[in-house]
C-alpha positions as CSV (number, residue, x, y, z in Angstrom):
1,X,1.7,182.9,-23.4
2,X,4.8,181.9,-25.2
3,X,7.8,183.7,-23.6
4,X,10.6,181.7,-25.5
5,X,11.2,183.8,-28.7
6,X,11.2,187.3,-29.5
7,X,9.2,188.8,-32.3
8,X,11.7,189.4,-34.8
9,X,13.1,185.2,-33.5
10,X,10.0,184.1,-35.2
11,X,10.9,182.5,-39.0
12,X,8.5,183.5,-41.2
13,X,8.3,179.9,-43.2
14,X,9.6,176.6,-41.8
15,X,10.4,173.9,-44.6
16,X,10.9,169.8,-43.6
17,X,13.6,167.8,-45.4
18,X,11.7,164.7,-47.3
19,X,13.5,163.0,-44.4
20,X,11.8,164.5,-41.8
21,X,8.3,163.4,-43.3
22,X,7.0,161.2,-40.5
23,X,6.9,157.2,-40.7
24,X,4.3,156.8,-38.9
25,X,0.9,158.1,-38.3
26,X,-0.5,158.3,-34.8
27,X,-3.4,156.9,-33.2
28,X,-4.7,159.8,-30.3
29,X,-7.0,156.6,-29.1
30,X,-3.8,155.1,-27.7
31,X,-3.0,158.0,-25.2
32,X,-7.2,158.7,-24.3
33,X,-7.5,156.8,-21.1
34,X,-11.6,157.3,-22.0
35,X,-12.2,156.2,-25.5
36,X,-14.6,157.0,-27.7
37,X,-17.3,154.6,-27.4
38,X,-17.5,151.8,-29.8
39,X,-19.3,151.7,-33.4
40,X,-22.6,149.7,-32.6
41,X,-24.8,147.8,-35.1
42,X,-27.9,148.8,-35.0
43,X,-29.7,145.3,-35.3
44,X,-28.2,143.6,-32.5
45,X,-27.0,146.7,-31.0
46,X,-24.0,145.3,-30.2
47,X,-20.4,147.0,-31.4
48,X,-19.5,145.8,-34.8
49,X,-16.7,143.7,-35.3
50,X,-13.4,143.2,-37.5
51,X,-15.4,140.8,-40.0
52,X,-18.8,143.1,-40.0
53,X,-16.9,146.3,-40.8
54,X,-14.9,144.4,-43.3
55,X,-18.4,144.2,-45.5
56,X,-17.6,147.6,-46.1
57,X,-14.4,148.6,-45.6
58,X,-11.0,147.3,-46.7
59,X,-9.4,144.9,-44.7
60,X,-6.6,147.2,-43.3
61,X,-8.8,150.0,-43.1
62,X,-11.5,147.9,-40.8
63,X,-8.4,146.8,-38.7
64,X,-7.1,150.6,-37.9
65,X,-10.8,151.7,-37.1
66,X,-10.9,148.9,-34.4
67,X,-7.4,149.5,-33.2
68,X,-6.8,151.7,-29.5
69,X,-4.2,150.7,-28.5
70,X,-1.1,150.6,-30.9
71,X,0.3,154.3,-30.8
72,X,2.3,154.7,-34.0
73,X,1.3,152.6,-37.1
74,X,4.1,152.7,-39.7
75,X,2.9,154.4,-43.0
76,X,3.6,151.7,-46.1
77,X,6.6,152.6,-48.1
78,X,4.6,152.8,-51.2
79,X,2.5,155.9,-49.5
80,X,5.1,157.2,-48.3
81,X,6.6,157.9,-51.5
82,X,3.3,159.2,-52.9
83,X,3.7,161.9,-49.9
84,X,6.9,163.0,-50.9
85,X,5.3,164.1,-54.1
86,X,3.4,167.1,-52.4
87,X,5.0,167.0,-48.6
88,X,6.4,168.1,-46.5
89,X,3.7,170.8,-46.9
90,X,5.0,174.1,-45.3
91,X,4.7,175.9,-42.3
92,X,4.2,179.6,-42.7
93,X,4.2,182.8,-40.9
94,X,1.2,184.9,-42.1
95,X,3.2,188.2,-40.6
96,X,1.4,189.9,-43.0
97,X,-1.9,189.0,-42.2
98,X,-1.5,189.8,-38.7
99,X,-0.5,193.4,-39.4
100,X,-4.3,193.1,-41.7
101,X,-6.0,192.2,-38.4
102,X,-4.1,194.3,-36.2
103,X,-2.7,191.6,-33.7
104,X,0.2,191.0,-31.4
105,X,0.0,187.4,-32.0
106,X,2.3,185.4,-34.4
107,X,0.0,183.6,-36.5
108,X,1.4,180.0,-38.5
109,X,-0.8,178.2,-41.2
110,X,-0.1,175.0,-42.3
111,X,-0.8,174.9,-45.8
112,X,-2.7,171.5,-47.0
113,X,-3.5,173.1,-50.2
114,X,-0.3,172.0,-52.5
115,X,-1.7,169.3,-54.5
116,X,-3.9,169.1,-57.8
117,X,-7.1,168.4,-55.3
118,X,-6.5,171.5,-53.0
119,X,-6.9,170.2,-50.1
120,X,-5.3,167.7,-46.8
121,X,-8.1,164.8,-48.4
122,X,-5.0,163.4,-50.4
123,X,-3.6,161.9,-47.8
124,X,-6.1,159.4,-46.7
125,X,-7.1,159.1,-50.2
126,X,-3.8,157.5,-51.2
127,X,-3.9,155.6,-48.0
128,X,-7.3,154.2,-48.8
129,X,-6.9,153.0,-52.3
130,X,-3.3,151.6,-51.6
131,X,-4.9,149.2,-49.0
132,X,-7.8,148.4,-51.0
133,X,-5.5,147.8,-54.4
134,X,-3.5,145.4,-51.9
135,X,-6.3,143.5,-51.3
136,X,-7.0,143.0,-54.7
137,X,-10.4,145.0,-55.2
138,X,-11.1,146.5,-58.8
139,X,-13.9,149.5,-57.9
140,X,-13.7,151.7,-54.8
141,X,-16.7,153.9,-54.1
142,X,-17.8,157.0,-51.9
143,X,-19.2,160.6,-51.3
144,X,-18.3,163.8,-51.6
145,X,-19.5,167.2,-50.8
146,X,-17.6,170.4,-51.5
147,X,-15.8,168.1,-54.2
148,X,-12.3,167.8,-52.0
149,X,-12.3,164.3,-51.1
150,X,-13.9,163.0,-54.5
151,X,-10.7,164.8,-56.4
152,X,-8.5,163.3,-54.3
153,X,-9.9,160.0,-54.4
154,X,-10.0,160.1,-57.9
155,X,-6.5,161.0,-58.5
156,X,-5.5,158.1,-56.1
157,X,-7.7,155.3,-57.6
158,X,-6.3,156.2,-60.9
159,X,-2.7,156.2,-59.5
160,X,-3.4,152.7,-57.9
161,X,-5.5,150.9,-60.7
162,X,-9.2,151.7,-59.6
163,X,-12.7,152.0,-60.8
164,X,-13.9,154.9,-58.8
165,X,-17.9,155.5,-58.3
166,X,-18.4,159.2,-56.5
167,X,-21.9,160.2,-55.0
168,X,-21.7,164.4,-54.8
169,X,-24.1,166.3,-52.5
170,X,-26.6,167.6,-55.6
171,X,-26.3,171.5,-54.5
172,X,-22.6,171.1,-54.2
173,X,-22.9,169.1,-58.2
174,X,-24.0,172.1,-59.4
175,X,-22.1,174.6,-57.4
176,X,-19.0,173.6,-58.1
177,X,-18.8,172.4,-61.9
178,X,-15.3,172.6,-62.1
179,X,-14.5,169.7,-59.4
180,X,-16.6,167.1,-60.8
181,X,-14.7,168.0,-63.7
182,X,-11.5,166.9,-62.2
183,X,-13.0,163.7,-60.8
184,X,-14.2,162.9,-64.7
185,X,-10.4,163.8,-65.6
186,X,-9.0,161.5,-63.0
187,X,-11.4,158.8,-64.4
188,X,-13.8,159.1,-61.8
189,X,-17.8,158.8,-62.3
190,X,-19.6,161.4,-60.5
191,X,-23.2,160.6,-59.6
192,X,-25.3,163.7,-58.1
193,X,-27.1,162.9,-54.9
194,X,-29.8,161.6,-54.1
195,X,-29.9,159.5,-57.2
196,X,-32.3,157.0,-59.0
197,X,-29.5,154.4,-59.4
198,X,-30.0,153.7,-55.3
199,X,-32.4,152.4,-53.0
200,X,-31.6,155.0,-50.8
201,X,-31.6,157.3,-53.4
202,X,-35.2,156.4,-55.1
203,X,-36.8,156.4,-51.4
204,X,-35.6,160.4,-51.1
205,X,-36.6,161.6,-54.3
206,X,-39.7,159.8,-54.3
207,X,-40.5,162.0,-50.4
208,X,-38.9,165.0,-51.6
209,X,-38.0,165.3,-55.6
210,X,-36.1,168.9,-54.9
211,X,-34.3,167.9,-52.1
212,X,-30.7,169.0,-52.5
213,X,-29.0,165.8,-50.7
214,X,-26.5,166.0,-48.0
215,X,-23.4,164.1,-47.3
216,X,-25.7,161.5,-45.1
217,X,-27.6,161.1,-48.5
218,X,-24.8,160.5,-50.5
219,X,-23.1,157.9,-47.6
220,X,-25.9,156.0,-47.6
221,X,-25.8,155.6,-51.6
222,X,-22.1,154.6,-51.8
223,X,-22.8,152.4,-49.0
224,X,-25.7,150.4,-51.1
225,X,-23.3,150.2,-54.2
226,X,-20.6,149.0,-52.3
227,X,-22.5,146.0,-50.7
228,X,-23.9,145.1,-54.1
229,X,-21.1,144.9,-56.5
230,X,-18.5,142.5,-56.9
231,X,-14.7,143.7,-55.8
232,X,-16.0,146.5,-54.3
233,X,-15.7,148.2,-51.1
234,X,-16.5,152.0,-49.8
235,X,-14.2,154.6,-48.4
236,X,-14.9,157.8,-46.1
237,X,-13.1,160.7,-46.6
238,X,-13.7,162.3,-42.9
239,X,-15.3,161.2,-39.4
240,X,-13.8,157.4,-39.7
241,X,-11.0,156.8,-36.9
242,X,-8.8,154.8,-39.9
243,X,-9.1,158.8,-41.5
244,X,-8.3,161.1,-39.1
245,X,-5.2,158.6,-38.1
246,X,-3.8,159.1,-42.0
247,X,-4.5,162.5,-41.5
248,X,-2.5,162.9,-38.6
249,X,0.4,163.4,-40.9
250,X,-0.4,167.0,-40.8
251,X,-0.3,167.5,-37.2
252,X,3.0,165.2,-36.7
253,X,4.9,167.8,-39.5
254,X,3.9,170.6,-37.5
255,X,4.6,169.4,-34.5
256,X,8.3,168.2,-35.8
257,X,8.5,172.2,-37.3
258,X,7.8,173.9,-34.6
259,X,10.2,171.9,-32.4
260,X,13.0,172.5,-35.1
261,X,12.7,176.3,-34.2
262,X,11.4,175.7,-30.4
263,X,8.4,177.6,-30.8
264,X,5.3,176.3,-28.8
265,X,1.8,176.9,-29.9
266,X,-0.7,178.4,-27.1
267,X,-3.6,177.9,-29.7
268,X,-4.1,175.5,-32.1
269,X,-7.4,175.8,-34.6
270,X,-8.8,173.9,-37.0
271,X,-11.9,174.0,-39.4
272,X,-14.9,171.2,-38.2
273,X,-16.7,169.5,-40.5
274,X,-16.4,165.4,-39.9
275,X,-13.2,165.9,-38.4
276,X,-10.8,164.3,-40.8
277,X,-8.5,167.6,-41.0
278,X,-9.1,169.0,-37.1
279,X,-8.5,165.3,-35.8
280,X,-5.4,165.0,-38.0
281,X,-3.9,168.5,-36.6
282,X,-4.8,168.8,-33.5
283,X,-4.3,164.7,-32.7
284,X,0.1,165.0,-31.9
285,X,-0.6,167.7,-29.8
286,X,-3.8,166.5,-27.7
287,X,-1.6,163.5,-27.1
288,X,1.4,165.8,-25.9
289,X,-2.0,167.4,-23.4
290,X,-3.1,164.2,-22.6
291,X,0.2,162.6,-21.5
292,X,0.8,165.8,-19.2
293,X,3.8,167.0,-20.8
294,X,2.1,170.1,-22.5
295,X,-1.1,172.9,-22.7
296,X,-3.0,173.9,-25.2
297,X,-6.0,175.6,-26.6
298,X,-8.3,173.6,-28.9
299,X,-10.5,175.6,-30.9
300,X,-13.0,174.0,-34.0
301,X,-14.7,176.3,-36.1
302,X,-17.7,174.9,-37.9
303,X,-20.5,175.9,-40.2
304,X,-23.5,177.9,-38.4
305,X,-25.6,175.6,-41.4
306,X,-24.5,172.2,-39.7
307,X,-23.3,173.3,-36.0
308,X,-23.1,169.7,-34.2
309,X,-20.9,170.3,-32.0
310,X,-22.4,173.7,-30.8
311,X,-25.4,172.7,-30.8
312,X,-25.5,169.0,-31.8
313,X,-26.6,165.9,-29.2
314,X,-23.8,163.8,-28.4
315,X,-25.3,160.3,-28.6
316,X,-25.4,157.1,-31.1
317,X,-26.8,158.1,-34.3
318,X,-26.4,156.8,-37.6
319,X,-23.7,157.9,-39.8
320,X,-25.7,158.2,-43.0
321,X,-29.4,159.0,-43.7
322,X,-30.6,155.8,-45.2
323,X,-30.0,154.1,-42.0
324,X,-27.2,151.7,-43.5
325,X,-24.0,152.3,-41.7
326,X,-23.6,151.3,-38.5
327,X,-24.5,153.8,-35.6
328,X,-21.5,155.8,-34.1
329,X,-21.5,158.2,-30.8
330,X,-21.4,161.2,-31.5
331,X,-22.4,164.9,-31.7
332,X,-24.4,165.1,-34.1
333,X,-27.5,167.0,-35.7
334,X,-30.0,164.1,-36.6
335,X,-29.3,161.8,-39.5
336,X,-31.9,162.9,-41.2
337,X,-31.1,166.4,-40.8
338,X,-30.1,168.2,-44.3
339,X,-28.2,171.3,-43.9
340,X,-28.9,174.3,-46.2
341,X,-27.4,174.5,-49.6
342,X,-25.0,177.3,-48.7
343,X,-21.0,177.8,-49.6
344,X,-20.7,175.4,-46.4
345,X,-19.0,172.4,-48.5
346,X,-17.4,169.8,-47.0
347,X,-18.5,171.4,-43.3
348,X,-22.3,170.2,-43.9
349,X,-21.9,166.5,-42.6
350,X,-24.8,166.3,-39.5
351,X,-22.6,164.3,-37.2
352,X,-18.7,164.8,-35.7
353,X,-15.7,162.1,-35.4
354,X,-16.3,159.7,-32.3
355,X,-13.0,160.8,-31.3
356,X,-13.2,164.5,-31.1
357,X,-17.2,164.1,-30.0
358,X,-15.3,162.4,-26.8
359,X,-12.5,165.3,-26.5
360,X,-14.7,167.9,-26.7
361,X,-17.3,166.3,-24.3
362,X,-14.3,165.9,-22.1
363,X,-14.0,169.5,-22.0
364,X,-10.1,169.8,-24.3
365,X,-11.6,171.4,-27.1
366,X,-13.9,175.0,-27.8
367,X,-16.0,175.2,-30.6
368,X,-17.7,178.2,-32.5
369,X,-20.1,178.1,-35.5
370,X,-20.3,180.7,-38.1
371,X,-22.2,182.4,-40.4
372,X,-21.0,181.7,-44.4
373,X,-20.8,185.9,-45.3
374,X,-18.3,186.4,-41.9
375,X,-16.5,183.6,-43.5
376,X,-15.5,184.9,-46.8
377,X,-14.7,188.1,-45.4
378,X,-12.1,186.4,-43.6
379,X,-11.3,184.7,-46.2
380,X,-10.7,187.9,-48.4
381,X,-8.4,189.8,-45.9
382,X,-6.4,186.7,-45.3
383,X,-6.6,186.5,-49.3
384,X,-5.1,189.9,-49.5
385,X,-3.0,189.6,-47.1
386,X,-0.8,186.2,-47.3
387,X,-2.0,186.0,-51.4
388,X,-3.6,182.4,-50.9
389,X,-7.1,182.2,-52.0
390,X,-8.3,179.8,-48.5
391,X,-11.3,177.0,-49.0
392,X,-14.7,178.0,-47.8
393,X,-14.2,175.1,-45.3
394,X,-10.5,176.6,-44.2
395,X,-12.2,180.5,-43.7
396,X,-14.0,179.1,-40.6
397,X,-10.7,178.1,-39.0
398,X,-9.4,181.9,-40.0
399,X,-12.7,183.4,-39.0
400,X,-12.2,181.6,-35.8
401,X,-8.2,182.9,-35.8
402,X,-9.2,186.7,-36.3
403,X,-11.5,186.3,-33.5
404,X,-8.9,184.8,-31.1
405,X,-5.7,187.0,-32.3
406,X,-7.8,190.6,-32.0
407,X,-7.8,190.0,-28.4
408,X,-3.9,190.9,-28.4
409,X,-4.1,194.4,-30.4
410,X,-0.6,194.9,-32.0
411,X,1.8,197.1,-29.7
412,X,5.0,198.5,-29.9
413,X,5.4,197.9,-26.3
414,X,4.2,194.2,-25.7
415,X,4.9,192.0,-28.4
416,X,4.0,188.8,-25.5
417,X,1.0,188.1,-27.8
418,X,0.0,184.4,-28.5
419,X,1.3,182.0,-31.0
420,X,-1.3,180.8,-33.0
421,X,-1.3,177.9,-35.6
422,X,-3.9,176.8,-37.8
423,X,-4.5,174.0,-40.5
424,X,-5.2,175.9,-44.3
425,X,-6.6,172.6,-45.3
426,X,-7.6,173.7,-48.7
427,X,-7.6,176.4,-51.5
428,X,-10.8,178.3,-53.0
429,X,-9.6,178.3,-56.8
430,X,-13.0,175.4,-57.3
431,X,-15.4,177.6,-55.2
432,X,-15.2,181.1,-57.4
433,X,-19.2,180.5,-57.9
434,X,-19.5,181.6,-54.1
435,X,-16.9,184.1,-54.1
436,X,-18.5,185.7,-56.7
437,X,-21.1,185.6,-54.7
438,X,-20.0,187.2,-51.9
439,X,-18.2,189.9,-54.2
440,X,-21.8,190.6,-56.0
441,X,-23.1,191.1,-52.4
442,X,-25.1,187.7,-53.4
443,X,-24.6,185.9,-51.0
């Protein structure tokens, strides 16, 4: 338990100087002494190299997913100042919330949602298109789910230059009107998936003409437009080592606000999807556990609708369903396994990062799965409590927060209770179809 402040020592918000925005993301491969196994290519079944990978990805970004071993990779001066136009994001106490739940813990959230696409995605987005506007390319495309990562990749394309091509899971196309909106605003064309203007996409419909796609789906028919056009190349927004290491930016502000006040998280919890945001917040202090110089618990909390790694198989699988990508290791739920078309979002990708598949196999990380209605109710008292309206994605990391925190009821005589910190990686103002929903008893 932390023992270094008292209750009423506890700031209720920490703010970073623009100065104190890292220069550097980190690369948690660096400091594993097992690493995650190796992408493999399924027709020779060897691992894929720089100049395969580079068929798909940008240059830099193929370099960074191949890279283990350099432990800080300096962040371009041209992102940079694109962060310091919504970063530092802050670090708050959510006092209030714990007096909602009843709890003796002090509860921090680190609040991702400050920018015009609501969520953390923006800062691999920028990193992404900056690379691939470097490299001269003209059209960028990719997937999205909840909407998140397609917003932000459209307002990054447009800020660099960049014909931008989205593939959006079908049930989340229709869910959530008001994202795609934002893509088409940004200048981004939004394709619901599975599509007729694919291979991939024909070969679904034509075995299942209702079938509400997934984020494998849509994966594969980015992929397939991105081999086939000229000056183009295709981006992930989670899962992808090069991701979770720009999103690691999260994580290293935290870390460098927490130290500012010498408060020590005892848990640390994150919402589980691909990874990008868990991997990015957890990765500083994994590395701190890893080097020996620190504790910590590690919790993910993912969807019950696509629980890999409760109740995924951690082996090589392939990253999309149309079999196009090469095969990672993984937990993962098949990759032909399409999730229900629930409030899920971004949280319905069937596999789980390489790198936090290894952690967690190693035994550093729990992992709970939960239901979507326990969600938004924990959604709605943090809601009420701290006035931010979370992500569906984000309610599973507070789901998984109330369930830790009520296990120190609030006292007047021992306030010893945990410190807790967890990533808000998004807001819920796009997903009001859901909450209405839920407040309808819909859902």
């Amino acid at each position: 338990m932390n023992k270094m402040k008292t209750t009423n020592e506890f700031p209720d918000k920490i703010y970073l100087t623009a100065d104190e925005i890292p220069k550097a993301w980190y690369n948690l491969r660096a400091d594993m002494d097992k690493k995650p196994a190796p992408l493999i290519n399924p027709a020779t079944g060897d691992p894929v190299t720089l100049e395969e990978l580079t068929c798909i990805f940008t240059e830099e970004g193929a370099k960074q997913e191949l890279d283990e071993t350099t432990k800080f990779i300096p962040i371009p001066e041209e992102i940079q100042n694109q962060y310091r136009k919504f970063r530092p994001a802050p670090l708050v106490r959510a006092a209030d919330f714990e007096k909602a739940i009843g709890t003796s813990a002090k509860i921090y959230y680190k609040f991702e949602g400050n920018n015009t696409s609501g969520s953390h995605k923006l800062n691999s987005a920028i990193a992404q298109a900056y690379y691939a506007k470097k490299e001269g390319l003209t059209h960028l495309t990719t997937e999205t789910g909840a909407g998140q990562w397609g917003t932000a990749l459209a307002m990054s394309c447009e800020k660099m230059g960049l014909d931008l091509t989205v593939y959006m899971v079908k049930c989340s196309y229709e869910q959530k009107p008001f994202r795609r909106e934002i893509m088409k605003t940004f200048g981004g064309r939004v394709v619901p998936s599975p599509s007729m203007e694919t291979e991939a996409g024909k070969k679904i419909l034509s075995e299942n003409p209702d079938n509400p796609g997934s984020l494998g789906v849509a994966i594969s028919e980015a992929v397939e437009t991105a081999v086939t056009t000229p000056s183009t190349k295709y981006v992930l927004g989670s899962v992808l080592n090069q991701v979770l290491l720009h999103q690691t930016i999260i994580g290293l502000e935290t870390q460098v606000a927490m130290k500012k006040y010498g408060i020590k998280p005892d848990v640390i919890v994150g919402c589980a999807g691909g990874g990008s945001n868990l991997g990015g917040f957890m990765a500083p202090f994994l590395g701190e556990q890893l080097r020996g110089e620190e504790h910590y618990k590690f919790i993910a909390a993912e969807s019950a609708s696509c629980p890999s790694l409760t109740k995924g198989e951690f082996k090589y699988d392939y990253c999309d369903t149309g079999r196009v990508t090469p095969m990672a290791k993984m937990y993962t739920m098949g990759y032909d396994y399409i999730p229900p078309s629930n409030h899920a979002g971004g949280l319905r990708y069937h596999g789980m990062s390489p790198i936090l598949s290894e952690i967690y196999h190693q035994g550093l990380m729990e992992a709970y799965a939960y239901e979507q209605h326990d969600v938004f109710e924990a959604n709605t008292i943090f809601a009420r409590a701290e006035g931010i309206l979370p992500a569906p994605e984000s309610g599973h990391a507070i789901k998984a927060v109330i369930d830790e925190a009520t296990k120190f009821p609030a006292s007047k005589t021992d306030t010893t209770g945990p410190v807790i910190v967890f990533c808000l990686s998004g807001t819920g103002f796009f997903d009001m179809v859901a909450y209405g929903k839920y407040n309808n008893g819909e859902l």
